[in-house]
C-alpha positions, 0 to 999 in steps of 0.5 A: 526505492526507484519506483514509479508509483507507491505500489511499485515502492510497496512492492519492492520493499515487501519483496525484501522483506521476503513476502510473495505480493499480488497486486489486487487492484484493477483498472475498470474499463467501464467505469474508469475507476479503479477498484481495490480489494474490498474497496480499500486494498492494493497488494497482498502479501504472503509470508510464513504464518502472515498475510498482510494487506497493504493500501498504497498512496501518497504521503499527503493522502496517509490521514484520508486512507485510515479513515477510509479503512476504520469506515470500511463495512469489511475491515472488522471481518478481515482483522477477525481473521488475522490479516495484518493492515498496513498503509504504505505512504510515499513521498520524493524527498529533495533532489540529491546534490549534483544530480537528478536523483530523487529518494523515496520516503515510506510512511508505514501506518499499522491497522492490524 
């Protein structure tokens, strides 16, 4: 992966792996926050038979992000209704030799 941030890395993974992806967060101007579909996703993805709901983030900030699904007032809701739930972890690796180069790490937590 050569992205800028883990949505672009998540998004270009999904995409190989044959999902049609929407992102669904957004930046709120007023409030100079963001804000993530039912205040914990980023992306969703569409395949035959599945839909798949992905929070990305940092590698380091995995622990935190499952802990704010399991407490979200809607994640139940959303598993009642077959969503898969992933969290989408990412992290540079160390430089390749001779070169500037920096390889992507994805850590993939289930929620489902």
């Amino acid at each position: 992966m050569a992205g800028k941030s883990p949505t672009q890395n998540s998004l270009a993974v999904l995409r190989a792996l044959g999902y049609t992806c929407w992102v669904v967060e957004y930046w709120n101007s007023f409030t100079r926050k963001r804000v993530d579909l039912f205040n914990a996703w980023d992306i969703i993805a569409l395949r035959e038979n599945e839909v798949l709901f992905v929070q990305t983030t940092s590698y380091s900030n995995v622990s935190a992000r499952v802990k704010k699904i399991t407490e979200n007032e809607h994640t139940a809701d959303i598993r009642k209704a077959g969503v898969r739930l992933e969290i989408h972890g990412w992290r540079k690796t160390a430089k390749v030799r001779g070169g500037k180069t920096q390889v992507w790490k994805q850590r993939v937590v289930d929620l489902s």
